[in-house]
Each structure stands twice: as C-alpha cells, then as structure tokens.
C-alpha positions in Angstrom: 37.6 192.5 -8.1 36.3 189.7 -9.2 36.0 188.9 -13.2 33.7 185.9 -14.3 34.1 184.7 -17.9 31.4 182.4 -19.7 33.0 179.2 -21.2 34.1 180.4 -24.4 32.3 178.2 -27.2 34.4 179.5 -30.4 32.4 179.5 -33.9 34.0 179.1 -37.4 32.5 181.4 -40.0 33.9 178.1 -42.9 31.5 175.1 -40.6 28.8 176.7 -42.0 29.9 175.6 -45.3 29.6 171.5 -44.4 33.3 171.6 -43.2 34.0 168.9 -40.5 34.9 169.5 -36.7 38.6 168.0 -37.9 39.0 170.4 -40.5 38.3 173.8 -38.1 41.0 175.3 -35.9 41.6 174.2 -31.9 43.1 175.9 -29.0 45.8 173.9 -27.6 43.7 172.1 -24.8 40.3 172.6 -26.7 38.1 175.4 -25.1 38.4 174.8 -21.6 42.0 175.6 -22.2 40.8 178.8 -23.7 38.5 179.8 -21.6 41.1 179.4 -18.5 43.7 181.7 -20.3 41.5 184.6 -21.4 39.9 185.0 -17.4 43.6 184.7 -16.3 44.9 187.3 -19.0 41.8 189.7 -19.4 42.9 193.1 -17.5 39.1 194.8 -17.0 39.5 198.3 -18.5 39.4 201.3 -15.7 36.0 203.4 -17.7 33.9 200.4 -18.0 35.1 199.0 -14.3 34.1 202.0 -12.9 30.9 202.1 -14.6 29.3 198.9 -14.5 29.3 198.3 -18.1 29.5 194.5 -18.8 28.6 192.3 -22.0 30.0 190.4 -24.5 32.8 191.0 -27.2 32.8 189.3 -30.4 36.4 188.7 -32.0 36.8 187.2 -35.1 40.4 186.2 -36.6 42.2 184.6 -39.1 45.0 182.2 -38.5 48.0 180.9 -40.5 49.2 177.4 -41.0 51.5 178.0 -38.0 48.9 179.1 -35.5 49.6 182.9 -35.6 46.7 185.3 -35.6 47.4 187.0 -39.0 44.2 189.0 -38.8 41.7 190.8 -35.8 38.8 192.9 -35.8 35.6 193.5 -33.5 32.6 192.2 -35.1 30.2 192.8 -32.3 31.0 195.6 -29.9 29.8 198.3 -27.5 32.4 200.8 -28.7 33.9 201.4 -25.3 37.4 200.3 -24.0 36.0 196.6 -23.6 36.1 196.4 -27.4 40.0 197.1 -26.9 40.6 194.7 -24.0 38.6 191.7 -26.0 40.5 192.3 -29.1 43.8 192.5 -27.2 43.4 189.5 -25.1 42.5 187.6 -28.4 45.8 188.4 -29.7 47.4 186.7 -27.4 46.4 183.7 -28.3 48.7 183.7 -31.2 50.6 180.9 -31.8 48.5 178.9 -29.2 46.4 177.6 -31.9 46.4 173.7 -33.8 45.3 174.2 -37.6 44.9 171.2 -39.7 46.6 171.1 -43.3 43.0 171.2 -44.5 41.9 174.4 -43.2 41.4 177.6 -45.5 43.1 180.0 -44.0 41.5 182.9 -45.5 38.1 182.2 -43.3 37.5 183.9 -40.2 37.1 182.1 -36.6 35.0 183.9 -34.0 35.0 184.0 -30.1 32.9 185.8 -27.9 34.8 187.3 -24.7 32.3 188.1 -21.9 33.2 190.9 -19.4 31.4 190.4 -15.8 32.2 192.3 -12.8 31.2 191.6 -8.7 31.9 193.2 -5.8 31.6 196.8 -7.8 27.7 197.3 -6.4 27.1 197.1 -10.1 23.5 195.5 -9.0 22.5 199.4 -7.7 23.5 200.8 -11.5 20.1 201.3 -13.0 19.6 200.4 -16.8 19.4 204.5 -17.4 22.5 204.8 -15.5 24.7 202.1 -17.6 23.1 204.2 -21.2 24.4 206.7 -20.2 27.7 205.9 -19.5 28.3 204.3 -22.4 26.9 207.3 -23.9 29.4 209.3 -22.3 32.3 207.2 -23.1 33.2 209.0 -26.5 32.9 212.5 -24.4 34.9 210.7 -21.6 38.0 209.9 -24.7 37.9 213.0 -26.7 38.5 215.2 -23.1 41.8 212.6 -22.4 43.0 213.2 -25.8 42.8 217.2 -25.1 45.0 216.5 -21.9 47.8 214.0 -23.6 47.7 216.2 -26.5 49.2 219.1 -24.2 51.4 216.9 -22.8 53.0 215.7 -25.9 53.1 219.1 -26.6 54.9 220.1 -23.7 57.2 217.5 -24.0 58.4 218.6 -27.6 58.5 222.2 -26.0 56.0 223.6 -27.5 53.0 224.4 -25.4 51.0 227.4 -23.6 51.8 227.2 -20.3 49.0 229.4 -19.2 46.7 226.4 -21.0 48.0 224.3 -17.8 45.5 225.5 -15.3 42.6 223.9 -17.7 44.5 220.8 -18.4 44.8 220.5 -15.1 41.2 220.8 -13.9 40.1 218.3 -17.0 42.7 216.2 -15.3 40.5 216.2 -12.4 37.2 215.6 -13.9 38.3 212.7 -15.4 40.2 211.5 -12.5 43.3 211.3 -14.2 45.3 212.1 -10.5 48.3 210.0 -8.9 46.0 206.9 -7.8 44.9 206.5 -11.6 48.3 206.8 -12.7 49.7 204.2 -10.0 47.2 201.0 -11.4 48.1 202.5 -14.9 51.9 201.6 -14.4 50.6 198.0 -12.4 48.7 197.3 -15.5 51.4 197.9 -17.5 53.6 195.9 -15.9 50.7 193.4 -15.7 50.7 193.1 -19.7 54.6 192.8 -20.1 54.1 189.8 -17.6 51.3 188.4 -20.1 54.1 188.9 -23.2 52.5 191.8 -24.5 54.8 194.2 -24.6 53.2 196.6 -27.5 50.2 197.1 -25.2 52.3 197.7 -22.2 54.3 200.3 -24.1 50.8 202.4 -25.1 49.8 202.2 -21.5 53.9 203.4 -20.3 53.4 206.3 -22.9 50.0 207.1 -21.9 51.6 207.7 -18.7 53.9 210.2 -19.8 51.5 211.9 -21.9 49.3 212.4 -18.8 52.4 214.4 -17.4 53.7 212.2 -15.0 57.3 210.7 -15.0 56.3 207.4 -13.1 56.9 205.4 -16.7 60.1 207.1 -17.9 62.2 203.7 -16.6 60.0 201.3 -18.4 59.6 203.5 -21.1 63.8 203.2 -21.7 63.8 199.6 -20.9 61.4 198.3 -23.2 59.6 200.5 -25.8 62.3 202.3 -27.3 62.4 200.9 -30.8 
C-alpha cells in the first residue's frame, strides 16, 4: 500500500486576529518536519482501505507552554474511522511542538491530514460506490459492536451460547476471520512502536473482544493498568 500525504500547511485560528508568524506555534523542523512524521506514523484504517474512501481530516488543538497537546477534536470530518486515525496521529505530536512565551494558549491550531491510497484499484470505485460506503459505515460499526458485545459477555461468563451461531455468521459478513485479526495485532504492535500505547491497547482488546486469544500476551504486558 502506498499512502500519499499533501504537505501539511497548518493554520492558527489566533493569526486571524493580526498576530505575527513569531507569536504562532511551530513543529520542531517547521512543516516539512511535520508533514514527514504524520505519512511515516499514519496507519490507514482497514473500512476506509478497503473501500476507497479518501479525503481530508481537519484537526484542531490546543497546546500548552511546554508543547503538549492539551486539547483535540475533529473539526472537519467524514465520520468514518479516518476521523479516528487523523485525530490519533495528531496526538502524537505532543510535545513535538515550539510555542513562544507570547502565544495564548487557549486558541486553537488546525491541521488538515489528507488520506490517499494507490495500488487499491480505487480509480474503478465509482462516485455512487464510495456514497455508499460511507453510508454504510455506521451499519458496518453498530454490527461489530453486536459481536464484541457477546464476547465481552462471554468473557465475564455470561452469555447465550446458542446466540454463537449468529455471532458467528456476523463475524463473517463483516470479515472479522483469522486474516483480519492477524493485521489487527501487526497494527497494534505498529502503534506501541509509534509510542502510542493507549491506542495499541484498544486495538489488543478489540482483539479479544472479537473472540480470539492472539492479544492475551500483549494484553498482560502492556495494558493492564
């Protein structure tokens, strides 16, 4: 897979107040910088991958005196698991961030983080095609929850076991087998590489509450609190 990021050309919600370029916020290494670590760091989520669905994420944030993202929220989003990925990949920029003495840090700074595949035949989706995945995305989330709802269930003893045959046929629309559960662990382990070990823990314990055991290790070795 091949992910192409447009240079990242941050705005501050403050310069449009007559605030100069010195008094606004900079990524350690200006915006190339930036632009290099969120291509290197963004994980493309498995729906929109599989579906074609590309566009731009806004971000906005607010930053304390040392750096630290204090604050995040999607401003401008599709409302499908790109949303996530943008706002996660943000966060990582925490603490990567120069802020002059001047700078009010109750205003908001906003990037846009553009998602583009290749090599997916994304060219053959038709316009119609991409609507309605998106469309379908919500239907797509509330059908997962059904399935890691049993599980959790199950795991606290307390389930129907003759719900199991349904669960497991959702399991199967949704193509929630072995293979998906594989890159689901490699992307885990992807994001404890990265530093981000709270997201790696949801995607560990997403695992297990798809029924499968492959996370149980990781799960003891770094998200038990």
């Amino acid at each position: 897979m091949i992910i192409k990021n447009l240079l990242i050309l941050f705005t501050v919600t403050l310069s449009l107040f007559g605030m100069r370029r010195d008094d606004i916020p900079e990524y350690k290494g200006g915006a190339t910088n930036l632009n290099s670590f969120i291509s290197r760091s963004i994980i493309y989520p498995e729906y929109s991958k599989f579906n074609c669905l590309q566009g731009t994420i806004q971000v906005s944030f607010r930053l304390n005196k040392k750096g630290r993202i204090v604050e995040s929220k999607v401003t401008k989003g599709m409302g499908i698991d790109l949303d996530e990925e943008a706002l996660r990949v943000t966060r990582l920029t925490s603490g990567k961030w120069t802020v002059p003495a001047s700078f009010d840090t109750t205003q908001y700074l906003t990037i846009p983080i553009n998602f583009s595949l290749r090599e997916y035949n994304c060219e053959n989706k038709s316009a119609e095609e991409i609507r309605e995945a998106i469309g379908a995305y919500r239907a797509h989330e509330d059908l997962t929850k059904v399935v890691t709802n049993y599980y959790q269930r199950r795991n606290e003893g307390n389930y129907s076991a003759e719900s199991e045959a349904k669960i497991l046929e959702i399991k199967e629309q949704l193509g929630l087998d072995e293979k998906f559960i594989d890159r689901l662990v490699r992307q885990a382990n992807q994001k404890l590489k990265q530093g981000d070990k709270e997201g790696a823990c949801e995607d560990f314990t997403f695992v297990k509450n798809l029924g499968s055991n492959k996370a149980d290790k990781q799960i003891a070795d770094n998200c038990k609190k």
